[in-house]
C-alpha positions as CSV (number, residue, x, y, z in Angstrom):
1,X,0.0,0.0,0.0
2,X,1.0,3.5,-0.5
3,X,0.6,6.1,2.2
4,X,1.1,9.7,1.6
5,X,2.0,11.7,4.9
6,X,3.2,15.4,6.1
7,X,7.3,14.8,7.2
8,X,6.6,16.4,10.5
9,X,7.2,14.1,13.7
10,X,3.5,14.7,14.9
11,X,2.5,12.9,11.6
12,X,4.4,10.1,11.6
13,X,4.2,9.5,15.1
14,X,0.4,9.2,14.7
15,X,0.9,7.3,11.4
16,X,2.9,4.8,13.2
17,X,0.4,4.4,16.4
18,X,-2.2,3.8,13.2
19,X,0.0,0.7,12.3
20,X,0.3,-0.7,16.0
21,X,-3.0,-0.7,16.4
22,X,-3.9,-2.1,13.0
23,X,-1.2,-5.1,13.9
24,X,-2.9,-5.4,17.5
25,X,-6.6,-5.7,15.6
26,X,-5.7,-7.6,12.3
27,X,-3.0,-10.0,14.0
28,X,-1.0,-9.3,10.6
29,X,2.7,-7.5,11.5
30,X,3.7,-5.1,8.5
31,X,7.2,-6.5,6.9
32,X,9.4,-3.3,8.0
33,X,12.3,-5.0,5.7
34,X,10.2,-5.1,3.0
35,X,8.7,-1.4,3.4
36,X,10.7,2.0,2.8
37,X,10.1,5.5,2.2
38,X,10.7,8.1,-0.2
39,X,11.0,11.9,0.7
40,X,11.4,14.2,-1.7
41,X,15.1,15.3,-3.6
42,X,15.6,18.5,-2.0
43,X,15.0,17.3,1.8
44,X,18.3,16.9,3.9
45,X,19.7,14.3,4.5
46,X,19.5,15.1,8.5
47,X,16.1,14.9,7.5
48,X,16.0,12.0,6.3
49,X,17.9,10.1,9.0
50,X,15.3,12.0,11.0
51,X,12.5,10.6,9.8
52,X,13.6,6.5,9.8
53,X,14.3,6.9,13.6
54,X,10.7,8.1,14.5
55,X,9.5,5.4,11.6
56,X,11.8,2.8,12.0
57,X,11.5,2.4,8.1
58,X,14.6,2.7,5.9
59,X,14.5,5.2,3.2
60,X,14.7,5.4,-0.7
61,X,15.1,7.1,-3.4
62,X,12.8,6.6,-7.2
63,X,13.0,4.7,-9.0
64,X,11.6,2.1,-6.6
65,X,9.6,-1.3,-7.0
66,X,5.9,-1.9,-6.1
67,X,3.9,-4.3,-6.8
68,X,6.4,-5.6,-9.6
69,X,6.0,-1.6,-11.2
70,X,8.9,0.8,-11.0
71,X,7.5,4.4,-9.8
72,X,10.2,7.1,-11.2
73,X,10.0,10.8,-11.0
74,X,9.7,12.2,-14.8
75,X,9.8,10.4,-18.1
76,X,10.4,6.5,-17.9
77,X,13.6,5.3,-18.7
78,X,14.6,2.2,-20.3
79,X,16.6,1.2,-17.2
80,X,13.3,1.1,-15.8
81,X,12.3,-1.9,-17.3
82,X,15.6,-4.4,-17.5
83,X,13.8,-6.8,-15.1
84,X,11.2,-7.1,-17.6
85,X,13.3,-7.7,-20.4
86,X,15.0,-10.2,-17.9
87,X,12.5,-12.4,-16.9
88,X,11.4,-12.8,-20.3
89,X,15.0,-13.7,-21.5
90,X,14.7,-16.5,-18.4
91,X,12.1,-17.7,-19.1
92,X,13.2,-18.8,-22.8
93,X,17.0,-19.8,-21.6
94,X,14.8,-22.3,-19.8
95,X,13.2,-23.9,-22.4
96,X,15.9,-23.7,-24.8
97,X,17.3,-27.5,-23.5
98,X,13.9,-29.1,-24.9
99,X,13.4,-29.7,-28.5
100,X,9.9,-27.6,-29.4
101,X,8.8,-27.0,-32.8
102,X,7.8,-23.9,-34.7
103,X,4.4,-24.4,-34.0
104,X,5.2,-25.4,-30.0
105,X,7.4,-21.9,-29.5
106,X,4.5,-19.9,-31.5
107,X,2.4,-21.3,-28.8
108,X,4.5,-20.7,-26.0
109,X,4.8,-16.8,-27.3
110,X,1.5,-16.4,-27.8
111,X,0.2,-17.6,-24.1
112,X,3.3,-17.3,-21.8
113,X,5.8,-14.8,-22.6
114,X,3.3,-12.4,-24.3
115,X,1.5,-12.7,-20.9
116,X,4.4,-11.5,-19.4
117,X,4.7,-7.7,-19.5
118,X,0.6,-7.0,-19.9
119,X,0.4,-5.8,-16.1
120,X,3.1,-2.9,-16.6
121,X,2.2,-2.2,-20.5
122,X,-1.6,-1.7,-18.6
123,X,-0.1,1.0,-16.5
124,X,2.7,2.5,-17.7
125,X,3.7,3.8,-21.0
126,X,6.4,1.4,-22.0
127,X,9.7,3.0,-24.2
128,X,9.9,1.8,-27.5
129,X,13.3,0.7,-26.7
130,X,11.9,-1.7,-24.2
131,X,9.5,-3.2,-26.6
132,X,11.7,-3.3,-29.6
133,X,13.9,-5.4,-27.4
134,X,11.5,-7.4,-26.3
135,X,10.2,-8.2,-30.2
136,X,14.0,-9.1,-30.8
137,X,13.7,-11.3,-27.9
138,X,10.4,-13.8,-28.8
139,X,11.7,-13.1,-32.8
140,X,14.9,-15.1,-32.1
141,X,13.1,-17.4,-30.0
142,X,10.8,-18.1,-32.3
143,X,13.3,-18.6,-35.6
144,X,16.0,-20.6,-33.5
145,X,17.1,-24.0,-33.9
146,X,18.9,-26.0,-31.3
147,X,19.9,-22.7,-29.4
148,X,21.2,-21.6,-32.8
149,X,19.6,-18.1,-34.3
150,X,18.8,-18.0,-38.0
151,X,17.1,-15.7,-40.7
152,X,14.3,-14.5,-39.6
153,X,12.3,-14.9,-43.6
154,X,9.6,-13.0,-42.1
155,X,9.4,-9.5,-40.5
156,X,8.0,-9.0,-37.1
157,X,5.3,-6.8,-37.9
158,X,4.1,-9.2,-40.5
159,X,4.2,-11.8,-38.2
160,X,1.8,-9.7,-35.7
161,X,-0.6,-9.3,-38.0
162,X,-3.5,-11.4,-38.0
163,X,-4.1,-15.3,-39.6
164,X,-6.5,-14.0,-42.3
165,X,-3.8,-10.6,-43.1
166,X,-1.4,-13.2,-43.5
167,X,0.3,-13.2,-40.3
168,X,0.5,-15.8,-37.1
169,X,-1.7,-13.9,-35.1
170,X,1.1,-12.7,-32.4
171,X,0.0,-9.7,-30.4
172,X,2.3,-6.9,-31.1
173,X,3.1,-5.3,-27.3
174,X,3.1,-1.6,-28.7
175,X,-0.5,-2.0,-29.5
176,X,-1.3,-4.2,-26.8
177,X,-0.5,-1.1,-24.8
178,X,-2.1,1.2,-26.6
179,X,-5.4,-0.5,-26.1
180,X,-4.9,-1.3,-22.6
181,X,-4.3,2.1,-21.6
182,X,-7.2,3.6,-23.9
183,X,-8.9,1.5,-21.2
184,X,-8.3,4.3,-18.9
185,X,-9.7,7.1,-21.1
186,X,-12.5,4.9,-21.1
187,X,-13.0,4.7,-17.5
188,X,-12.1,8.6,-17.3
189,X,-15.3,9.0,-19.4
190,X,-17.5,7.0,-17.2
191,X,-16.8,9.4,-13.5
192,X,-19.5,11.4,-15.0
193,X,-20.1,13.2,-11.9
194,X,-16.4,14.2,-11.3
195,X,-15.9,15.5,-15.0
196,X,-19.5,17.0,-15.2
197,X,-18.5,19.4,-12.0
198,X,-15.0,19.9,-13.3
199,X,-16.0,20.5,-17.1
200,X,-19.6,21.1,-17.0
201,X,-19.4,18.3,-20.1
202,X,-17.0,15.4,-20.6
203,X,-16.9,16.7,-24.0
204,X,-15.4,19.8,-22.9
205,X,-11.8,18.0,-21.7
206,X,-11.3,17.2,-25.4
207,X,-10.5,21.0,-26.2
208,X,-9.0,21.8,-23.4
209,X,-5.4,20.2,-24.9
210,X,-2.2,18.6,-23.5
211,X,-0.3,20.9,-21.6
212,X,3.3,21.1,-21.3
213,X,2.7,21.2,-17.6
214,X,0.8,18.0,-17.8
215,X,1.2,15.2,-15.6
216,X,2.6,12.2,-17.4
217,X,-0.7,10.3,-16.5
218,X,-3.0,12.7,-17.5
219,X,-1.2,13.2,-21.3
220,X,-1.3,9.0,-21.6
221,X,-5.0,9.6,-20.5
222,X,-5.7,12.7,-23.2
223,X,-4.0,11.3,-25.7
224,X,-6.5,8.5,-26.0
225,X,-9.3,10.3,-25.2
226,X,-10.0,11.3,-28.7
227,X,-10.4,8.0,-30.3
228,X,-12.8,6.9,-27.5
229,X,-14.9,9.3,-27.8
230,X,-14.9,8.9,-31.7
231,X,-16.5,5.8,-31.1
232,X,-19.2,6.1,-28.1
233,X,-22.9,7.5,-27.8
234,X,-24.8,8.8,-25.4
235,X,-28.3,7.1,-24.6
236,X,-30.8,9.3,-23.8
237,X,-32.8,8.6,-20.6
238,X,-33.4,12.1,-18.7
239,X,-32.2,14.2,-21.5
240,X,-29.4,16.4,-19.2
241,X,-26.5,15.5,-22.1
242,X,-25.3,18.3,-24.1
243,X,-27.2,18.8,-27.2
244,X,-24.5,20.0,-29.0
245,X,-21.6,18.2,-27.8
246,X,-22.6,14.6,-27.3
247,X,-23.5,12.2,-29.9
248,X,-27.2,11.3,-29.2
249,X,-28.1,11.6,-32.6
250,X,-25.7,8.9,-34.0
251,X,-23.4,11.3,-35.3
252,X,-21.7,14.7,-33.3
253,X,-24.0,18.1,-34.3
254,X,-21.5,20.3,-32.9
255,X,-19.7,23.3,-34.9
256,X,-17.7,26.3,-34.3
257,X,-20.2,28.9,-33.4
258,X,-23.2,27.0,-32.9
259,X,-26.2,28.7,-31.5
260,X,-27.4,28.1,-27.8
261,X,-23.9,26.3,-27.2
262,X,-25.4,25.2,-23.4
263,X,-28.4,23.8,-24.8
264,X,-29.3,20.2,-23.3
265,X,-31.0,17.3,-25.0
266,X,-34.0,17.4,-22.8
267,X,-34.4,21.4,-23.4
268,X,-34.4,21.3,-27.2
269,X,-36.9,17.9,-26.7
270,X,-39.1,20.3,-24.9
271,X,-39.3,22.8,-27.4
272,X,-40.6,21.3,-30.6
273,X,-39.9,24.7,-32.9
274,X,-36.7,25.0,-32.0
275,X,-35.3,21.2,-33.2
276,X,-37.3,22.5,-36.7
277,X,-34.5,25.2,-36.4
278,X,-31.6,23.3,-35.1
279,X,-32.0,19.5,-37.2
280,X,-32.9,18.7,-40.9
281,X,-35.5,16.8,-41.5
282,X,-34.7,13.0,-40.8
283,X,-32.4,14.2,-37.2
284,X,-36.0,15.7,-36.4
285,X,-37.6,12.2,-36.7
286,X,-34.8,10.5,-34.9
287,X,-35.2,13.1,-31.8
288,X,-39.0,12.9,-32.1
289,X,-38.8,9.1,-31.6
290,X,-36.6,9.7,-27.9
291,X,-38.4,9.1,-24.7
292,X,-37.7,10.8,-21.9
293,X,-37.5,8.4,-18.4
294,X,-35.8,8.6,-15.0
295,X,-31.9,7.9,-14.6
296,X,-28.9,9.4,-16.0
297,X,-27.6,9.3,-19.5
298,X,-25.8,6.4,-20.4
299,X,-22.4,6.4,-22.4
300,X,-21.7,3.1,-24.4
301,X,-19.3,2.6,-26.7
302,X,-20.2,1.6,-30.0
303,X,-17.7,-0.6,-31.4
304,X,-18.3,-3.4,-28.9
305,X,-21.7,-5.2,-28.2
306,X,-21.7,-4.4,-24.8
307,X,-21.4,-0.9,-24.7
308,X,-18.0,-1.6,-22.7
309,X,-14.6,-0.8,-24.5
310,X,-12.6,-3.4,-22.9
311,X,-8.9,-5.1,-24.4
């Protein structure tokens, strides 16, 4: 777990009477040899020493471990990642004393060592150092004989490409992690009633931009945000959605400059005139046809059956 405390004595003091007591309650004792923590670059080192004699933890510095994910200050290194790259080498020095055939290490690549770096491509945003390595890694695997490497007579990216694209089906990690962490933007999308009080509209984050001041999580977030939000709509139940900028209709009716730019689905429903203004003729039958019930508006997206984007 990951606590985030003030560096004053008061703090920690009561921080650690939190653990006792937790210990004295659960009967589970917190592994102090396995625990640490991590103050910030500028603090003294006096400081420091300071604070693992009233915690009686040992500290760090980033990048760290947890959970098996480094956490690093800034942009992520390919350093970062050498474990990865090392258990994956491991695990294929291991197998290399059995005879498998083509078909037997295509398998293998597909459900074992493919499996192996989806819980940090989920989260982080991987170098494409890191993956290019890794590709180099199941590509020699896969084309060896007897420990031996030899010509690889088809290219990688070919190879990831689908059976009926003429390919072997192999996922290919950079767009593994793509659509894993799209995943996120998806899930962003669904707080409705954080973004609504933030943003007024979830539509609304999409024009607001990447900043350079960014956080590195929110840019993986943004940068996805677009193509989810290509491919949802917005059922209608109480009609509170924006008019303009949601797509209700099928398709988005939003322009630069478009009138009444606050205007909600269930306000233009209300006014019969005014969607003889606002929609051609068909859009008019479409919005005619809506029925107005209890509950919020639903965002689905439309590219899977379930109205869930999932990987």
């Amino acid at each position: 777990m990951l606590f985030f405390i003030s560096g004053k004595k008061q703090s920690i003091s009561s921080f650690c009477k939190q653990l006792q007591e937790y210990e004295e309650y659960s009967g589970q004792l917190v592994n102090r040899a396995k625990s640490c923590f991590v103050v910030s670059s500028k603090l003294t080192r006096q400081r420091s020493n300071l604070i693992s004699t009233w915690s009686q933890f040992e500290g760090q510095s980033l990048p760290i471990k947890y959970l098996g994910i480094p956490l690093f200050k800034g942009r992520a290194q390919s350093c970062f990642f050498d474990d990865l790259v090392e258990r994956i080498s491991s695990r294929i020095q291991n197998w290399k004393s059995k005879l498998l055939s083509f078909g037997g290490k295509l398998t293998l690549i597909k459900s074992v060592l493919c499996s192996i770096p989806i819980h940090i491509l989920s989260l982080l945003k991987v170098p494409k150092k890191v993956t290019n390595r890794i590709h180099k890694i199941l590509a020699n695997f896969l084309w060896s004989s007897q420990g031996n490497n030899r010509i690889h007579w088809i290219s990688w990216r070919q190879i990831c490409h689908p059976f009926v694209e003429g390919g072997l089906g192999i996922r290919d990690l950079d767009t593994v992690m793509q659509s894993l962490q799209s995943k996120f933007a998806w899930l962003f999308l669904q707080v409705t009633q954080i973004v609504r009080s933030k943003y007024g509209t979830w539509h609304h984050v999409l024009h607001k931009g990447i900043k350079p001041s960014s956080s590195h999580c929110w840019k993986a977030i943004a940068k996805h945000l677009p193509l989810i939000s290509n491919n949802t709509r917005t059922i209608i139940r109480s009609g509170n959605s924006s008019f303009w900028k949601e797509n209700w209709m099928g398709c988005s009716l939003w322009f630069p400059g478009c009138p009444l730019p606050l205007l909600s689905v269930k306000e233009a429903l209300d006014i019969p005139p005014l969607l003889e203004v606002l929609l051609d003729s068909l859009q008019q039958e479409v919005a005619k046809s809506i029925k107005l019930i209890e509950g919020h508006d639903k965002l689905v997206f439309a590219l899977a059956p379930s109205g869930i984007c999932s990987s």
